[in-house]
C-alpha positions as CSV (number, residue, x, y, z in Angstrom):
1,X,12.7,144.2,133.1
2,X,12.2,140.9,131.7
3,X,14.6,140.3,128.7
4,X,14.3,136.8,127.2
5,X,17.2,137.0,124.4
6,X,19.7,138.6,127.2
7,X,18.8,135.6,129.7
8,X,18.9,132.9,126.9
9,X,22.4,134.3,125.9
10,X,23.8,134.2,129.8
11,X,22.8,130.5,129.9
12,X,24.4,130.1,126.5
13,X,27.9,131.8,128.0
14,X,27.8,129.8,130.7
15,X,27.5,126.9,129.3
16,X,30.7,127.9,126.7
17,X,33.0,128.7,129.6
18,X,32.0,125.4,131.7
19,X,30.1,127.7,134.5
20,X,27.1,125.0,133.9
21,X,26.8,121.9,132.2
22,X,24.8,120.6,129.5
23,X,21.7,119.5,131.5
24,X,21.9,122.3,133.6
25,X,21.7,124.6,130.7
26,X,18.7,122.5,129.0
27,X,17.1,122.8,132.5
28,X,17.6,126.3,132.9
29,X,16.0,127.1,129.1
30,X,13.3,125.2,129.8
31,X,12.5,127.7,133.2
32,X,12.9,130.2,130.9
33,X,10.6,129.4,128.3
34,X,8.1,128.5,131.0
35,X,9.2,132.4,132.1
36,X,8.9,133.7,128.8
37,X,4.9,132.2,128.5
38,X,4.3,133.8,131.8
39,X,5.5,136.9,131.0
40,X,3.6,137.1,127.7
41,X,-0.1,136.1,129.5
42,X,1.0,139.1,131.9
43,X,1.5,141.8,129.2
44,X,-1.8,140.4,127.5
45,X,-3.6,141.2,131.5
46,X,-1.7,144.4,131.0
47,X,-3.1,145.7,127.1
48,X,-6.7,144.2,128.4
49,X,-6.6,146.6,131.6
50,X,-7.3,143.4,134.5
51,X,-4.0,144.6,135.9
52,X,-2.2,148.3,136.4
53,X,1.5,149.0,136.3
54,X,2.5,148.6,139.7
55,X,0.7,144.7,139.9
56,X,2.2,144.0,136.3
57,X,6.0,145.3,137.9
58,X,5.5,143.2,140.8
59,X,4.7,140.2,139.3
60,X,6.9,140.1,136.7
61,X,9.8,140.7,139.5
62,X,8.0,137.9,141.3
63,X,8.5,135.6,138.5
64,X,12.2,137.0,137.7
65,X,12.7,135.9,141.4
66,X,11.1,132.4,140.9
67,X,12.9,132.4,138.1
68,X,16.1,132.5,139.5
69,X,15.7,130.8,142.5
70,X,14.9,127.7,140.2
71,X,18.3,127.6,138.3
72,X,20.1,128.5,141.9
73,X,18.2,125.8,143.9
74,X,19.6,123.3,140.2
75,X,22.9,124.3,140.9
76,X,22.6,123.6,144.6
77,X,21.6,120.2,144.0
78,X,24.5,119.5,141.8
79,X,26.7,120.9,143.9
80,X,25.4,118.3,146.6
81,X,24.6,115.4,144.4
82,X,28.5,115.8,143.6
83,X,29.4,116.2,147.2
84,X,27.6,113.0,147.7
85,X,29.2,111.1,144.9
86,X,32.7,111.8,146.4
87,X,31.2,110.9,149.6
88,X,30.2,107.7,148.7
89,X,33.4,107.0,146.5
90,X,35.9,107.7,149.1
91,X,33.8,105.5,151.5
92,X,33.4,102.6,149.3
93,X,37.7,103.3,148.6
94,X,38.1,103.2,152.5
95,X,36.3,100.2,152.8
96,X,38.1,98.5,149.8
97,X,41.4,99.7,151.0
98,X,40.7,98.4,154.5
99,X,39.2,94.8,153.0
100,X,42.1,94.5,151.2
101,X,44.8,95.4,154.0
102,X,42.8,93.0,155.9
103,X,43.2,89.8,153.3
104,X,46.7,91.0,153.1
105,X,47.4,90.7,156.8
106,X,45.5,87.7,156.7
107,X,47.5,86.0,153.5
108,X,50.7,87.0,155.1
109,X,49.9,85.6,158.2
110,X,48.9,82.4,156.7
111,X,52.2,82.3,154.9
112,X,53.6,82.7,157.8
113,X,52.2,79.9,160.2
114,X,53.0,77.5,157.2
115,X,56.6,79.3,156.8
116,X,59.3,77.0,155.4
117,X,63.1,77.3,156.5
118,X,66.1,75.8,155.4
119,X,69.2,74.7,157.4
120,X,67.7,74.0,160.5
121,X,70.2,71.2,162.1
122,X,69.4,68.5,163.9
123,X,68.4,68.5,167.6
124,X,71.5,67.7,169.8
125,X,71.3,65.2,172.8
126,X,74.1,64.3,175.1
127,X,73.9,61.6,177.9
128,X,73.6,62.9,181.3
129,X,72.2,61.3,184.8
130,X,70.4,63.0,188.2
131,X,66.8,64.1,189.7
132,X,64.6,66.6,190.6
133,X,61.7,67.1,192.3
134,X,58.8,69.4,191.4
135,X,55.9,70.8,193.3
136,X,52.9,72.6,191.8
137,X,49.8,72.7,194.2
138,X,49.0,69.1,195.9
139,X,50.6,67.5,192.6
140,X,54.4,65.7,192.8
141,X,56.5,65.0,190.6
142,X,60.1,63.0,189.7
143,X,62.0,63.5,187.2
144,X,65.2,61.7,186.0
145,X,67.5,62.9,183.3
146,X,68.3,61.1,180.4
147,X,69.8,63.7,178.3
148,X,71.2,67.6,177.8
149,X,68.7,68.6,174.7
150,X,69.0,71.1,172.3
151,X,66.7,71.4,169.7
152,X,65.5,74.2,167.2
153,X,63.0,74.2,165.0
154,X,59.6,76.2,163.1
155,X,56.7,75.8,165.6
156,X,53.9,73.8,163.4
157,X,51.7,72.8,166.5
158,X,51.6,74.3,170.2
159,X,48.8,73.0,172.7
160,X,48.3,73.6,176.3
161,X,46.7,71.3,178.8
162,X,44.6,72.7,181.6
163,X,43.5,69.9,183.9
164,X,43.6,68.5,187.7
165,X,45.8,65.5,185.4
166,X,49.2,65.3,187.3
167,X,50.6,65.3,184.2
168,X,48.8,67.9,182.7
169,X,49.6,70.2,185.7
170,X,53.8,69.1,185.5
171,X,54.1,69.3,181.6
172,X,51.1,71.9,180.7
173,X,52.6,72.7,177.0
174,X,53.4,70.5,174.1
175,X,55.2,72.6,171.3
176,X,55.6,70.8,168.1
177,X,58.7,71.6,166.3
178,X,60.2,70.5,162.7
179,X,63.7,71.4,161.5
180,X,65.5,69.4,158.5
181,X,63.3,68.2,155.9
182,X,60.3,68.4,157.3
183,X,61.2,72.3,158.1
184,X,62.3,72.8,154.4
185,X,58.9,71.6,153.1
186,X,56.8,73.2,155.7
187,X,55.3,74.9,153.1
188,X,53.7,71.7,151.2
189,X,52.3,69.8,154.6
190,X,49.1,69.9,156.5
191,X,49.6,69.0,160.0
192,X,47.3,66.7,161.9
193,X,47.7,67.7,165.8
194,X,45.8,65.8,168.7
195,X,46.1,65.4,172.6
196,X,50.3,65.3,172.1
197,X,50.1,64.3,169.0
198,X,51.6,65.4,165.5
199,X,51.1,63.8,162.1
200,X,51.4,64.7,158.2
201,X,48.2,64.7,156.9
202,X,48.8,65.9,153.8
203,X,52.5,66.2,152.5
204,X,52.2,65.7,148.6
205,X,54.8,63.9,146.9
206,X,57.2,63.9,150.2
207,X,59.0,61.8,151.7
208,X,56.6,60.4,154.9
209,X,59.7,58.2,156.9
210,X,61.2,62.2,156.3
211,X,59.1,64.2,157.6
212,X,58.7,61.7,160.8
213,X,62.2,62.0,161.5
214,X,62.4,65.6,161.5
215,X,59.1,66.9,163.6
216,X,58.4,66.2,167.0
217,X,56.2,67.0,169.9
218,X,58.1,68.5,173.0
219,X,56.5,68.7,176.2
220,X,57.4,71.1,178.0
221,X,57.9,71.4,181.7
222,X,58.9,74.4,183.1
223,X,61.9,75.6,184.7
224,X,60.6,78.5,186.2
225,X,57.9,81.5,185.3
226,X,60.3,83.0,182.1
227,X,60.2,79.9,180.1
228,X,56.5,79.2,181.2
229,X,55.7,82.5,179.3
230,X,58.1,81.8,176.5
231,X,56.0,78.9,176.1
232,X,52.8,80.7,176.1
233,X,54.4,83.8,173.7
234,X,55.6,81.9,170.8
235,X,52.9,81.0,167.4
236,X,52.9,79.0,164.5
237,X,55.9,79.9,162.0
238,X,58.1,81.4,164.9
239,X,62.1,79.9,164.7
240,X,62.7,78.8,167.9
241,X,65.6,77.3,170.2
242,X,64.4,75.1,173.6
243,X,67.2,74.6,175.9
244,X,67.0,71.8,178.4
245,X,66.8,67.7,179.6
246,X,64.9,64.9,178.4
247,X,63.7,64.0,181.2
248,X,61.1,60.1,182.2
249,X,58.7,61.7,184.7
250,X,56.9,60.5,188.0
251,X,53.3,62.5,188.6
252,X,51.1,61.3,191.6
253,X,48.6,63.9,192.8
254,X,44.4,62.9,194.0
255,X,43.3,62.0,191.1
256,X,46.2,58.9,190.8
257,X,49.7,58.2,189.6
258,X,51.5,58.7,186.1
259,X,54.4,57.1,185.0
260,X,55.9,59.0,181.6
261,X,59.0,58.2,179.4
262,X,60.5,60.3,176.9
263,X,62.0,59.6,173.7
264,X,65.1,59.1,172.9
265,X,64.9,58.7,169.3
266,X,63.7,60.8,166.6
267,X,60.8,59.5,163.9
268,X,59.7,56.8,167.1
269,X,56.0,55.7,167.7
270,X,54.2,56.1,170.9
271,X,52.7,52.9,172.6
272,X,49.2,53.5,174.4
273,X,49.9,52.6,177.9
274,X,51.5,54.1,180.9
275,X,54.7,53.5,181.4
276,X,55.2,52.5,177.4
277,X,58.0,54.7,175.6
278,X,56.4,58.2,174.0
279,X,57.1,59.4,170.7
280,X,57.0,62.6,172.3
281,X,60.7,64.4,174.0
282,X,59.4,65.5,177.4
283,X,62.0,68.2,178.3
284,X,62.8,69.9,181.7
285,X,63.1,73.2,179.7
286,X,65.5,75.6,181.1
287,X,65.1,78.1,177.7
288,X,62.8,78.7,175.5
289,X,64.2,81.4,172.8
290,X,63.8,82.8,169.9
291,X,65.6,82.3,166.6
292,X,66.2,85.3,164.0
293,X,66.7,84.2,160.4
């Protein structure tokens, strides 16, 4: 049997011990007010004898159910719309946590292509004579050593040169490499790099007759399929040792002949014709290894 002060006062304990919350319990006394008008238009069917006992019990127990099934299906929703909320918020963290793992991979790596190390010695050349001939496809090549090289440095540039160019097919990769001062201040320069070439773009306050001095473009020929993939592996920001001869080179394949001279001399400027001096250290590498800080 309908009671509407027992109802009102379940809501009302409820509410007191957190079962529902405020809107739920302003929801659920509206339903039952709505109930409690029902209810009262029944009895009045009732006393005027449109409807007997047994119609006047099942409705009311019709409306009880409605009733009930109102404030259940209130709760349900909450219950989802909660659900839902948490959904939504530990999507929306994933996705934040992610972005930002993402900008922090992407900072670090930055940091680390533009990397700046101290202490890195000068390159070290020593006088040496002999030849060797090369063979890659229908392309020949001479070289002639000039000198034992050692030189270590951060990588700031590497290219590689895919072309029927004799050249191209001898000396494939050009690695730039600064140590000294221009190694130290890494970190404050913006490197200009184009077809074997290497310049500061931007360097700041430096010193520019420094930084010249201490970078370099290596081209590398290979000694044999482990240094070729050394000089594939290694990226921008790596500390790195190459282990070999400076090396003037003879290419002659269809396409013509080339006639190449390496440097000698740190901080030198290339001329722009075959056969001229290069700025560049062409070296017969022999290693090509890392360098752990």
């Amino acid at each position: 049997m309908f009671n509407y002060e027992r109802e009102k006062q379940k809501l009302e304990r409820d509410l007191e011990s957190g079962t529902i919350k405020q809107a739920q319990y302003e929801f659920g006394l509206s339903e039952l007010n709505k109930l409690k008008e029902k209810m009262e238009d029944l009895k009045i069917q009732f006393n005027a004898g449109h409807i007997d006992g047994l119609k006047y019990n099942t409705i009311e127990h019709e409306l009880m159910v409605a009733y009930d099934a109102a404030l259940t299906n209130k709760e349900r929703q909450g219950r989802k719309l909660k659900k839902k909320i948490k959904q939504i918020f530990y999507g929306v963290s994933t996705i934040v946590c992610v972005l930002i793992a993402i900008s922090i991979v992407i900072i670090a790596r930055e940091n680390y292509k533009h990397r700046a190390i101290e202490n890195i010695p000068e390159p070290i050349q020593a006088n040496t004579t002999g030849k060797q001939s090369l063979e890659i496809g229908v392309t020949k090549a001479t070289l002639s050593y000039v000198a034992q090289y050692v030189v270590e440095g951060v990588v700031v540039s590497t290219q590689k040169f895919e072309s029927d160019d004799a050249y191209d097919e001898i000396s494939p990769y050009a690695i730039g490499l600064a140590w000294g001062y221009a190694a130290e201040n890494n970190n404050k320069i913006t490197w200009s790099i184009a077809d074997r070439k290497i310049t500061a773009k931007e360097f700041g306050g430096l010193d520019r007759i420094k930084i010249q001095n201490s970078v370099a473009i290596n081209e590398i020929i290979p000694a044999d399929e482990t240094v070729k993939a050394a000089a594939e592996k290694y990226y921008l920001g790596d500390h790195i040792k190459i282990t070999g001869y400076l090396v003037n080179v003879t290419t002659e394949n269809g396409l013509g002949k080339t006639i190449k001279y390496t440097s000698t001399s740190r901080g030198d400027v290339s001329n722009s014709f075959d056969g001229g001096p290069s700025a560049n250290e062409i070296i017969y590498a022999t290693e090509i290894a890392p360098v752990y800080d």
